[in-house]
C-alpha positions in Angstrom: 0.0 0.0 0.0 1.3 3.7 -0.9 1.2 6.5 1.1 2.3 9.9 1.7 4.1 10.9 5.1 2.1 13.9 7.0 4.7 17.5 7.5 6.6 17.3 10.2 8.9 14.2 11.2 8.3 10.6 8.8 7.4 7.5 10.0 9.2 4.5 9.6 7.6 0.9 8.9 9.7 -2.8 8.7 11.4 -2.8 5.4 9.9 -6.4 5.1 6.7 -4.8 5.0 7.8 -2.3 1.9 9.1 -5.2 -0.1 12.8 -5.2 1.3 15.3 -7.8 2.4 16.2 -6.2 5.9 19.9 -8.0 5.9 20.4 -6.6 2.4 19.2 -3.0 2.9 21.5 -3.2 6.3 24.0 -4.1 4.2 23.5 -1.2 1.9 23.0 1.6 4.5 26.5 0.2 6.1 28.8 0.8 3.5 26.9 4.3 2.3 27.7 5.1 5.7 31.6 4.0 5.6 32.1 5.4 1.9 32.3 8.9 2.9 33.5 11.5 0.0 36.9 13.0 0.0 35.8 16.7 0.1 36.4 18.3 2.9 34.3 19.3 5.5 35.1 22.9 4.4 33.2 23.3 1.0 34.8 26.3 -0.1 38.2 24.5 -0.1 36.4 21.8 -2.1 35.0 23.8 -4.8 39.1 25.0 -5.4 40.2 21.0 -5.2 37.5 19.5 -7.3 39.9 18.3 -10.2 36.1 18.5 -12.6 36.2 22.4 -11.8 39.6 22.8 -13.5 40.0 26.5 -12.9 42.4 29.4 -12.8 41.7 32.8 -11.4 39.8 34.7 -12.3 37.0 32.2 -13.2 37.1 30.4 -10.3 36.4 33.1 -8.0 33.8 32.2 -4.9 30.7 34.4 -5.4 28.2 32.9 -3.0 28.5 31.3 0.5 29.6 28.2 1.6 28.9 25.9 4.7 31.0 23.2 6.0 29.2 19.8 5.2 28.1 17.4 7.2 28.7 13.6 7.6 26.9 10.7 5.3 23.4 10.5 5.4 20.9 9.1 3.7 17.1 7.7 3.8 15.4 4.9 1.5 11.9 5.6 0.9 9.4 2.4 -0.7 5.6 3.1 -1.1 6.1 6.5 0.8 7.6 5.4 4.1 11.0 5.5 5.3 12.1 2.1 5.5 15.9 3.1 6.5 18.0 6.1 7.5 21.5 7.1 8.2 23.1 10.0 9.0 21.3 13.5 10.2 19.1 13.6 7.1 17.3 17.0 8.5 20.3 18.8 8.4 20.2 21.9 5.4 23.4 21.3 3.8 24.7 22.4 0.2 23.9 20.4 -2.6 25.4 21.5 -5.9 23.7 20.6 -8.9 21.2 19.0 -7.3 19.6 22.2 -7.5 19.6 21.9 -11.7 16.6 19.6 -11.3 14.6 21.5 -8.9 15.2 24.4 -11.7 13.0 22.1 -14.4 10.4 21.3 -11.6 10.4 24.9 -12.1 9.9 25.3 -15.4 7.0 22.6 -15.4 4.9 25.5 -13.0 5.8 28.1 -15.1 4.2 25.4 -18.5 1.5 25.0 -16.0 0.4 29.0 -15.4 0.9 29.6 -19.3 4.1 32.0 -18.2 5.9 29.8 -21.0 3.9 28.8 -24.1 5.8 25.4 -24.9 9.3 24.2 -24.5 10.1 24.3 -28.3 9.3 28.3 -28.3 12.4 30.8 -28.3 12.7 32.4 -24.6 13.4 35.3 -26.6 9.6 35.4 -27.4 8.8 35.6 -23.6 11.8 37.2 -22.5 13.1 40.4 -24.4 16.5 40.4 -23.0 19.9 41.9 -24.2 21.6 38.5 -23.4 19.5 36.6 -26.3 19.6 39.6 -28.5 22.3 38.1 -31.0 21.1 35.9 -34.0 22.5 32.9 -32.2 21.5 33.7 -29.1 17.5 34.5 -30.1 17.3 30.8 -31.5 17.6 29.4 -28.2 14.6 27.3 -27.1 13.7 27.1 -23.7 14.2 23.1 -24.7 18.2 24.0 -25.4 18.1 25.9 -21.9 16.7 22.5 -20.0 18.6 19.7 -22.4 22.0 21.7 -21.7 22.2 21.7 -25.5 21.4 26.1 -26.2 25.5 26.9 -27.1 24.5 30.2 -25.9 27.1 32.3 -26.0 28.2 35.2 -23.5 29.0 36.3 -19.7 26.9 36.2 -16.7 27.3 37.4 -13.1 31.0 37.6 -14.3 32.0 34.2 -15.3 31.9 33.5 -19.4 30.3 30.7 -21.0 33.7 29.4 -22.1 34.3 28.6 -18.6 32.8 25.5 -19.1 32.9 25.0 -22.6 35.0 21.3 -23.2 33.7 20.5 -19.7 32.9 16.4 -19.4 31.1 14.9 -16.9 30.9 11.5 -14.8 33.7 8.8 -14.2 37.1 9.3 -15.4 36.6 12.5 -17.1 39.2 14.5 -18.0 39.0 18.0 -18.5 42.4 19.1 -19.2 40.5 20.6 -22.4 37.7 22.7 -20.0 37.8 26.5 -20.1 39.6 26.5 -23.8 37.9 27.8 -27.2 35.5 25.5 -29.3 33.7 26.7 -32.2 29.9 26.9 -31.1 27.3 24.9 -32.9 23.8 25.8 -33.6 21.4 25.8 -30.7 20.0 22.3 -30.0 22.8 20.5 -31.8 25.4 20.0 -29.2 25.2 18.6 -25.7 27.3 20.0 -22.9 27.5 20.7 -19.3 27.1 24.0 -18.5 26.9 26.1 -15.4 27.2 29.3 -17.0 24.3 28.7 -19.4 21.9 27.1 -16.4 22.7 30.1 -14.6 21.0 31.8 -17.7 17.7 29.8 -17.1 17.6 30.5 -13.8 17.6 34.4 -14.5 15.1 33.6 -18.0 12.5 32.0 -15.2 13.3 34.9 -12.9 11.8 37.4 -15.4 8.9 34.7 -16.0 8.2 34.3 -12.6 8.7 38.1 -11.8 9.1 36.9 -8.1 12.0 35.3 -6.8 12.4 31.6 -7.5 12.7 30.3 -4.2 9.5 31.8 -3.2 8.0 29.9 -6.2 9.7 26.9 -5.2 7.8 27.3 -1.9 4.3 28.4 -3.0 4.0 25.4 -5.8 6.4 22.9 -4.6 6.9 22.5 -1.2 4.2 23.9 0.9 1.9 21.5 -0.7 4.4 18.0 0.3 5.0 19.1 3.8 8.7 20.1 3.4 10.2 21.6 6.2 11.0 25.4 6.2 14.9 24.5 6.5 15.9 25.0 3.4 17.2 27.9 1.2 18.5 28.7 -2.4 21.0 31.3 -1.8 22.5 33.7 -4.9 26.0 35.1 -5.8 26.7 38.3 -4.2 26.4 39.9 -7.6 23.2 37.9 -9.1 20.2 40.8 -9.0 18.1 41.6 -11.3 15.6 44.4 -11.3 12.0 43.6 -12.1 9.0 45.7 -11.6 11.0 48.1 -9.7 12.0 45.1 -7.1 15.7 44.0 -6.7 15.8 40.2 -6.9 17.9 37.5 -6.5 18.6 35.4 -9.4 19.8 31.8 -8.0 22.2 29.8 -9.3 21.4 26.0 -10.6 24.1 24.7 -8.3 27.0 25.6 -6.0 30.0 26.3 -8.9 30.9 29.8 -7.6 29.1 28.9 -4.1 25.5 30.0 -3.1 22.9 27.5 -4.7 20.4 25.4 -2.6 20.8 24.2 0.7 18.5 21.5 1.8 17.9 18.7 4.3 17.7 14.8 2.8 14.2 14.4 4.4 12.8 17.2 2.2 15.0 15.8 -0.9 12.7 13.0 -0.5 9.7 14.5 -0.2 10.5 16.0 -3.6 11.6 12.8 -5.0 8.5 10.8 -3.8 6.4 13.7 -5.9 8.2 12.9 -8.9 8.2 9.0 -8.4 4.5 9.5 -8.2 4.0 11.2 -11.5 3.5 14.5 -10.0 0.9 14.1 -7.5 0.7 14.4 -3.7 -2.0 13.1 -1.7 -4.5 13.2 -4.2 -3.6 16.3 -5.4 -2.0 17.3 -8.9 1.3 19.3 -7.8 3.2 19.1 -11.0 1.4 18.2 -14.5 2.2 14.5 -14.7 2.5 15.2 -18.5 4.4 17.7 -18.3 6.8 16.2 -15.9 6.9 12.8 -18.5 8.1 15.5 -20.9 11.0 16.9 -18.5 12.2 13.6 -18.0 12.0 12.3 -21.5 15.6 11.2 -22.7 17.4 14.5 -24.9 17.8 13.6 -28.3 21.9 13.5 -28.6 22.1 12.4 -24.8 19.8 9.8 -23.7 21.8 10.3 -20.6 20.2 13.3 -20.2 16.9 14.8 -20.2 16.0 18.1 -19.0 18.3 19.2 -15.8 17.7 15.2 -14.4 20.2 12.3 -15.6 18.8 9.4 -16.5 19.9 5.5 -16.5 19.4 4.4 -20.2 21.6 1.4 -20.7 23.1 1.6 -16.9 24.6 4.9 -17.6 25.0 6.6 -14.8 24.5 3.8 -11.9 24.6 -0.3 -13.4 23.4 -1.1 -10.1 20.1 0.6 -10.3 17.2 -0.1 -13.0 17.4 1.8 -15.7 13.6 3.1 -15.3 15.8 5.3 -12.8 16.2 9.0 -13.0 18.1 11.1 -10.9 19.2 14.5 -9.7 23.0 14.4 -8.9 25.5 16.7 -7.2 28.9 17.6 -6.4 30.4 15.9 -3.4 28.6 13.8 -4.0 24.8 14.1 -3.2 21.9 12.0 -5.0 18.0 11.6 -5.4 17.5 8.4 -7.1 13.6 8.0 -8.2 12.5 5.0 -10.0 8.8 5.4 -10.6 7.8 1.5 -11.3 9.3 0.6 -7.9 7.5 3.3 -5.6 11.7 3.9 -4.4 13.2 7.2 -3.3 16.7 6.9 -2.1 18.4 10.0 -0.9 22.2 9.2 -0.1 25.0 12.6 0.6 28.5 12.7 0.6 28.8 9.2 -0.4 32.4 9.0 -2.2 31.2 9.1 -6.4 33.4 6.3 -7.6 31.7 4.0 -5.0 28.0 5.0 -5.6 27.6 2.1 -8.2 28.7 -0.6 -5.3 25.8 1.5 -3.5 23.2 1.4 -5.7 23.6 -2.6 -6.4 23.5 -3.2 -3.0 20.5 -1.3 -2.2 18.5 -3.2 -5.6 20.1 -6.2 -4.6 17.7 -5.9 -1.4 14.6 -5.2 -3.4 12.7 -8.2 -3.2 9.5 -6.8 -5.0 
């Protein structure tokens, strides 16, 4: 039987009731709990050592704040209850690009309201702004924004696209090559990871919204599934925009340059259950479930990749988990891993990256249906 936890503190139940081996999902929760990352506790010094980042000063100038982390932590949620936990999961900590995916929940409120008329439109249309004003720049969908696949082309809040053009993502990458000049393609041709260019969306929804994204977040998101009121999404020092005579904040869509959101594992779940369950909470429609299909649909030249979520086509990402799994990953590393069919939400932070694979089979490996 599903259900959906009450605000305020979760309940647990027997994982043999939620369809669990309880020896296996031990098993699991002991070694997310002994395979700490190697960042440091001091997150600012991990932003300079992450060899991914790969940059010289200027560009890799701090803009936002920082928090030390804390320890691993964790929670596995089956048929919406908790049937293990680890860790301080209601602790707010920083959670990188993590954040990216709350960004196209985002984007699936502003579908709903009609504030964008369809993903294949150019934000240009809605959004009269000198930083699309370039023939290159106006062809940008707000599809190209979400897939990571617009080549726009420019500065923001200080730090140049080119930052993180050549940047390559997942195990083993190198990016010896990240920060140097490539030829830009037309937009929706190319696939690439780009802070820079999210940081655009984020402002683009900004001037959609005309209020502040993390009071959207709040309002449509999660006031309605009982999240806690721990949790903030914090801009650069130099992210403002004015809009309707009102200074805002633009956010960032992860912690790059610092800032970003910072968020307890409990309410990570909260928003992972919503998505596992097409949208809906508690009998009521939160997020179009169409809509949200359509966010998490695979991109064209990525499969890997849909829009601002990874997903597990072929075992990509995690050949552990089932490749019906999506997930919103960050820095450090931090990880919601949905898998609709299965009614499972598993939150696990600061779990070391190259060993969240051995995770993630372990923790299947317990499913027993």
């Amino acid at each position: 039987m599903s259900s959906f936890p009450d605000r305020g503190p979760w309940s647990d139940a027997a994982p043999e009731t939620l369809g669990f081996d309880p020896a296996g999902l031990e098993r699991a929760v002991r070694f997310a709990e002994s395979a700490e990352t190697l960042w440091p506790v001091d997150l600012a010094a991990g932003l300079s050592a992450d060899p991914e980042m790969n940059e010289a000063p200027p560009w890799n100038e701090v803009l936002g704040p920082t928090r030390p982390r804390g320890g691993p932590n964790g929670r596995v949620v089956r048929r919406g209850q908790v049937a293990a936990r680890w860790g301080d999961t209601t602790r707010a900590d920083m959670t990188f690009s993590v954040a990216k995916s709350y960004l196209a929940l985002l984007a699936v409120v502003a579908l709903q309201r009609g504030l964008i008329p369809g993903l294949d439109r150019r934000v240009a249309e809605t959004v009269p702004h000198p930083l699309l004003e370039s023939a290159h720049n106006a062809a940008i969908t707000w599809r190209h924004l979400l897939q990571q696949t617009s080549e726009w082309e420019g500065t923001l809040w200080g730090k140049p696209d080119l930052v993180d053009r050549n940047r390559r993502v997942g195990p083993g990458s190198d990016n010896t090559r990240k920060g140097t000049h490539r030829d830009l393609e037309p937009p929706g041709t190319f696939w690439e990871y780009n802070d820079v260019r999210v940081n655009l969306l984020s402002l683009m929804l900004l001037h959609v919204f005309r209020r502040p994204l993390p009071e959207v977040l709040a309002e449509a998101v999660m006031v309605p599934i009982g999240a806690s009121d721990t949790w903030e999404w914090l801009a650069y020092r130099n992210a403002f925009a004015e809009i309707d005579g009102r200074r805002m904040p633009s956010v960032p869509g992860g912690a790059h340059w610092g800032g970003g959101l910072f968020i307890a594992s409990e309410d990570h779940a909260r928003v992972g259950l919503m998505v596992a369950r097409q949208g809906r909470w508690d009998g009521r429609d939160v997020l179009d479930a169409g809509t949200l299909r359509e966010i998490l649909a695979p991109c064209p030249i990525n499969p890997e990749y849909g829009c601002l979520w990874w997903r597990n086509a072929g075992g990509a990402w995690l050949p552990g988990a089932p490749e019906t799994s999506v997930f919103a990953m960050g820095a450090g590393r931090s990880l919601v891993w949905v898998d609709g069919p299965l009614d499972l939400v598993v939150v696990v932070r600061w779990i070391a990256a190259a060993r969240t694979d051995e995770f993630a089979g372990l923790l299947t490996a317990a499913v027993r249906g």
